[in-house]
N, C-alpha and C positions, 0 to 999 in steps of 0.2 A: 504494500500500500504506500502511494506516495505520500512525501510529508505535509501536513497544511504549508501553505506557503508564507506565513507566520513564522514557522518556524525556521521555515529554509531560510529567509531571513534574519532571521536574529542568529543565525549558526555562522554566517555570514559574518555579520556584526561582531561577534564576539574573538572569531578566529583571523581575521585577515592580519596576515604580517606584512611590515614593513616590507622585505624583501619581495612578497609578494606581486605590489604596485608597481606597474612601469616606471620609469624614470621620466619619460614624457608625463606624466599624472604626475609625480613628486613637485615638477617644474610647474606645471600649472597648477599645483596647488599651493604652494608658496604666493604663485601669482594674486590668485582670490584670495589669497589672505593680505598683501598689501593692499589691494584694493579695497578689502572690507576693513580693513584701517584708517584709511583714508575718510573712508565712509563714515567711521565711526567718530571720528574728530570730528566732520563736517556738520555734527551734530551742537557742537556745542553752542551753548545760547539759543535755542530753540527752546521758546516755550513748553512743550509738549514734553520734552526730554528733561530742562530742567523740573521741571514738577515729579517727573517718575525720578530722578535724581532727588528731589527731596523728600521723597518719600523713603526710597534708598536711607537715605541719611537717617531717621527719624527712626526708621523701625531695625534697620541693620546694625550692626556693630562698629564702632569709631574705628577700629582699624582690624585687618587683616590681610590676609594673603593674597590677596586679588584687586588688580587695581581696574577704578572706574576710570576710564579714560580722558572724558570729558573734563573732568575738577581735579584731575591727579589724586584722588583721596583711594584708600584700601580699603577694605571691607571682605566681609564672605563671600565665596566662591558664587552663591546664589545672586544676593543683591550685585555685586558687580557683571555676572551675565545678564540680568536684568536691564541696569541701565545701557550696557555695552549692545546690547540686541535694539534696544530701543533708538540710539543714537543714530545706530547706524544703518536705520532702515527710513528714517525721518526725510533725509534730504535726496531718495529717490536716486540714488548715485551707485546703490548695491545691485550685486549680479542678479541674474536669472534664467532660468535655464527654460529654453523656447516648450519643448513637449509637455514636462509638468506645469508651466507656467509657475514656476515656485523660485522664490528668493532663497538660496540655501546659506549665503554667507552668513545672513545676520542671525540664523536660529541655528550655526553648526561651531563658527569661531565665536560667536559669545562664550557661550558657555565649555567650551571646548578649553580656550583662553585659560578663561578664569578658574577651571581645574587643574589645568596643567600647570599652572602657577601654584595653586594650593599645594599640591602633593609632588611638585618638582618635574615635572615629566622632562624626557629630549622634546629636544625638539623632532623629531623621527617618529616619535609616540606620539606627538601633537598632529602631525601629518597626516599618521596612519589614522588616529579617531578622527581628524577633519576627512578624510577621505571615505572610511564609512559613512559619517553622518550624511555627505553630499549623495553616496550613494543609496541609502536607506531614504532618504525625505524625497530624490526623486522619483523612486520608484513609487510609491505611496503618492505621490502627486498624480505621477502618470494612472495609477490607480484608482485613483480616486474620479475622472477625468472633468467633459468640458460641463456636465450637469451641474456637479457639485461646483466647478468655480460660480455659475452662475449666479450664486446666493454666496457660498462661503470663501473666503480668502483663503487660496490652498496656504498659504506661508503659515497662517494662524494655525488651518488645523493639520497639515503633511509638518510641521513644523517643531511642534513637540515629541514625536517622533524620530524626528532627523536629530534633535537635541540630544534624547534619550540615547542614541545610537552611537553617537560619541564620546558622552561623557562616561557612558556603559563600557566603553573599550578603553577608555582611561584609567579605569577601575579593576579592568578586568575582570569583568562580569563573565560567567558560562552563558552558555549558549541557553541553557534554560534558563539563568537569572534574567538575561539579557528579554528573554521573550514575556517574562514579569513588567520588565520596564518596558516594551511596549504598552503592555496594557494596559499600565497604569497612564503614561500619556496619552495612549490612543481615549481614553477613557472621559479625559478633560480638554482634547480639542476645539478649538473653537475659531471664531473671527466672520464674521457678517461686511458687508458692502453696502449698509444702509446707508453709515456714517457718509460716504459720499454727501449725500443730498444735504447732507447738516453743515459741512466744513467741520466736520466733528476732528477730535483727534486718536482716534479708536486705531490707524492703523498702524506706529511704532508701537501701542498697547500689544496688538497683535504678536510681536515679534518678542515685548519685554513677555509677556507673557506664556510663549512656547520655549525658550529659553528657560524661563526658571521652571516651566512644568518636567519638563524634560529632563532636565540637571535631577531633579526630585526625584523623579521616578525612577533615576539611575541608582543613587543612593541610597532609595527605599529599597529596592528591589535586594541591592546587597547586602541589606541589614534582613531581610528572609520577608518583605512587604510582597502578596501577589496580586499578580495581575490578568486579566480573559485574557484565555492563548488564545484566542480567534478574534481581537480585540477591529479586524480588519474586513473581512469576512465571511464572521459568524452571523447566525441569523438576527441577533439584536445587535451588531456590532456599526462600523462603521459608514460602511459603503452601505448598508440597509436603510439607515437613518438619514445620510446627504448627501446620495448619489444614484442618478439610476441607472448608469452606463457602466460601473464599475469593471474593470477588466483583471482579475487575480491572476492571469499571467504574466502581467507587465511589472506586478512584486519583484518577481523574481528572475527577468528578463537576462538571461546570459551571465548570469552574478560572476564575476570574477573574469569576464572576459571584455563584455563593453563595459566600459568608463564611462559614466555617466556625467561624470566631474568635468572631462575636460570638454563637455558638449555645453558648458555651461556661457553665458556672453555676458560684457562688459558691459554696462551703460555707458554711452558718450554723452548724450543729451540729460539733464538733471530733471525729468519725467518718468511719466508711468511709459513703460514701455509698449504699453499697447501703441506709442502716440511714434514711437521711433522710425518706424517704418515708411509712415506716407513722411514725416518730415525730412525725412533722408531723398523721398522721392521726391519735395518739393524743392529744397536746395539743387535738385540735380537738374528741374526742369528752369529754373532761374538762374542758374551758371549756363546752360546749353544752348539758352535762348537772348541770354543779355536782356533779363528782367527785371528791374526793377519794381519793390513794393506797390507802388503807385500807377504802374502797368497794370495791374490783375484785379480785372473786376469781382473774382471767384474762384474757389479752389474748392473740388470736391475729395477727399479722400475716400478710397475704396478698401474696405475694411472685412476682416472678418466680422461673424456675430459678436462674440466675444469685449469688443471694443465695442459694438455700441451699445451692448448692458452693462461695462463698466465706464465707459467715459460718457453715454446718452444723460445719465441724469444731473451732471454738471454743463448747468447754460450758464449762467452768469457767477462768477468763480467772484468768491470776495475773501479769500485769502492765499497766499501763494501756496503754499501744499495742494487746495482746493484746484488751481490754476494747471497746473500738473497734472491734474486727469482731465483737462480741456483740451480735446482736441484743438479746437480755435484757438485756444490758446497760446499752445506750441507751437503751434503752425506760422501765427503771427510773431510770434518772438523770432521764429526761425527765419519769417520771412523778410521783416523789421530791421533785426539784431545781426542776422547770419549766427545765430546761434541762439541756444538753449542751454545754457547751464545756470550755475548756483547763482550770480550777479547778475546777470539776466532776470530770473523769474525774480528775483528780489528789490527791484528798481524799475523795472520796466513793464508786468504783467499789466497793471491798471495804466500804461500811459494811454494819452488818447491815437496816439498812432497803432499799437497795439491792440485795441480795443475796437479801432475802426477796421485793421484789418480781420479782428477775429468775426466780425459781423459779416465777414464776406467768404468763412468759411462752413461748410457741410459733410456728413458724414452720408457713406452711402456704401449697402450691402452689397457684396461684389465676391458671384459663384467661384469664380477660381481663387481670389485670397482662402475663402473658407473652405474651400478643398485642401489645399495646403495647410491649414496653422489644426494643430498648434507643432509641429515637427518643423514648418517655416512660416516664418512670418512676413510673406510679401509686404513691400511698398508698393502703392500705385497710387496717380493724382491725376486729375483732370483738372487742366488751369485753361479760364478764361478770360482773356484780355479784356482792355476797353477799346481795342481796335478791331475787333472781334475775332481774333484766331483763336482755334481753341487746341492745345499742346495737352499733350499726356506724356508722363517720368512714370518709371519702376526702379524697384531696385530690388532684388531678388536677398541680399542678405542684407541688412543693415548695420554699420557699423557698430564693431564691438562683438557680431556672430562668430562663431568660430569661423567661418571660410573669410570673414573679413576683421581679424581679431586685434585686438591694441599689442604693440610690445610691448616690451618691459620700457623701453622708457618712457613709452607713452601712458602705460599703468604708473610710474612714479610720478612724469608729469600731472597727473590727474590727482594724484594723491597729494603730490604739492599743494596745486591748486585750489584741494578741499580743506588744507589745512589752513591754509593763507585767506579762504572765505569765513572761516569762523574765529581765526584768531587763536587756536587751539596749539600749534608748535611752531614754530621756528622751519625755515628754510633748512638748516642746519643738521636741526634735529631729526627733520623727514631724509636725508641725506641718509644720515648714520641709521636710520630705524631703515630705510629703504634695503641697507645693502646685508644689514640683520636679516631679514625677512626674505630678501631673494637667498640667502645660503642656509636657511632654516632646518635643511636636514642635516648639515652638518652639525650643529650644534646640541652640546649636550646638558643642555638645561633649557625651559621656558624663556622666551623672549621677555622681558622685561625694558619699561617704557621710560620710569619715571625714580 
């Protein structure tokens, strides 16, 4: 009898060695992890994150093993993956991996981090649990599939899961502990897309949230805490409850031979990445045509579904997080600015050049995108003049895809950049932390910041 696929998983989780992992996956995993560095500084001063940071402060302990990034203050392994998951999912700058549509960095290196700091780890052993968790939380995304994003935020609920799955191999959990700390994450899942229509700030909650559920459920589990083996699967279990397409063979898709990790893409532009694609294709059809903003009566982007049940119910964006899931939004900064990052959406969203071109943009459902996603995520755009030609751009991978991927120094570049928007390090200091982090398997102790 074959095994639930629960378990093939967590046997997975529990057992992957170092030596196991390509050397191409080591390299890119070092990578996503400066990037979610970056990420995670670029949080700092953000309302949203400072408030989960004082809450941090308030209920966790004055100092300990793990540092919060944001405020340089230490704390427990818990509260510091907490703020550190939250920070770093805030400014919309962290990876994603196109099939699950799942953010893995910020719910695998949070708490990943802040274990391996606790209990000493290499950096080789930080690697290998970053490299389970990427591979557990996609799988489970891809699992879970496009039904369930529709309502719930895969990152929130594929997310404690992928937590679970790294701090579990930092610990050294069995294959049957390990399948405990499923269940107990899979068990508290969660994360909604209502907050959209609010400007709410529910979704760095999301991420501070599967982070510490995850971290929890590794550590309960080792102390003898159980959890549903079938926490995925079963008949009252996961996929029953928020999803109706579920696919329990993509769990366990090839485990130990596709990399899931390195399929994983960079953000370039400082948005939801539903919104990366057509804006990639409208910069291409304004470079190829010598457009200028004030040429384009209208720009339609052609989308899958997906994008316009997550970006449809933001029309008029009134704060920048908000602005980030606007299509129009994007589009005009892109189109406006010639870019979309972090000083972009935060000086420019409400200007009235902005605002007038975002009135002149529309979404619209388009068969072959949504054949393709979520394995690719076409660009396409119909741009219409005020001289009346009407130009259409694609772009098949969007930058930051793996076929069209940042280098390393264009990942440190970036990581500069995020530091130097929030004010969190020194030039200097991303220098010396950058050249840390690209040789991370060599070293034989946790990275340390501060």
């Amino acid at each position: 009898m074959s095994l639930p696929p629960e378990q093939r998983l967590a046997e997975f989780a529990a057992t992957l060695a170092f030596d196991a992992i390509p050397a191409a996956v080591i390299r890119r995993g070092e990578d996503l992890l400066l990037d979610w560095f970056g990420s995670a500084l670029a949080g700092k001063g953000m309302r949203p994150v400072e408030i989960i940071a004082g809450f941090a402060q308030t209920m966790g302990p004055a100092a300990g093993p793990s540092e919060i990034l944001v405020n340089r203050r230490t704390t427990s392994p818990l509260f510091a993956a907490m703020v550190n998951a939250a920070s770093s999912h805030v400014a919309e700058q962290d990876d994603v991996h196109n099939g699950s549509v799942f953010h893995p960095a910020a719910v695998v290196f949070s708490p990943a981090l802040a274990v391996a700091q606790a209990i000493g780890a290499t950096g080789s052993e930080l690697l290998t649990a970053a490299t389970v968790g990427y591979e557990v939380g996609i799988r489970v995304g891809e699992f879970l599939g496009q039904a369930h994003y529709k309502v719930f935020h895969t990152t929130g609920t594929a997310g404690p899961l992928a937590a679970a799955a790294a701090v579990g191999r930092l610990l050294n959990l069995s294959p049957e502990t390990m399948l405990h700390a499923f269940g107990s994450a899979g068990t508290q899942a969660a994360g909604l897309w209502e907050f959209l229509r609010d400007a709410a700030d529910s979704k760095p909650l999301h991420t501070a949230h599967a982070a510490a559920t995850g971290l929890a459920a590794a550590y309960l589990a080792r102390d003898g805490f159980t959890g549903a083996k079938q926490i995925l699967t079963g008949a009252q279990a996961m996929a029953a409850g928020m999803s109706g397409d579920g696919d329990p063979a993509r769990l366990t898709d090839r485990l130990g031979e596709r990399w899931a990790l390195i399929e994983t893409s960079f953000k370039f532009h400082a948005a939801c990445r539903h919104t990366h694609p057509a804006a990639d294709a409208l910069l291409q059809a304004m470079q190829q045509n010598a457009l200028k903003p004030d040429d384009i009566r209208h720009v339609t982007a052609r989308v899958h579904q997906a994008a316009i049940d997550v970006l449809g119910p933001v029309t008029n964006p009134q704060t920048v997080h908000q602005a980030k899931f606007s299509m129009a939004s994007v589009l005009a900064l892109a189109a406006t600015r010639r870019s979309a990052g972090m000083f972009d959406f935060e000086r420019y969203f409400q200007a009235p050049e902005t605002v007038a071109f975002a009135d002149r943009v529309s979404m619209a459902f388009d068969p072959e995108v949504q054949a393709a996603y979520p394995a690719r995520w076409i660009g396409k755009v119909e741009v219409e003049t005020f001289d009346g030609r009407r130009l259409s751009a694609r772009v098949d991978e969007p930058k930051g895809d793996p076929g069209n991927t940042l280098s390393r120094a264009e990942i440190e570049r970036k990581a500069l950049g995020l530091a130097a928007f929030s004010g969190a390090a020194t030039p200097a200091e991303m220098q010396r932390w950058s050249a840390l982090l690209f040789d991370l398997a060599q070293a034989g102790e946790p990275p340390r910041f501060f």
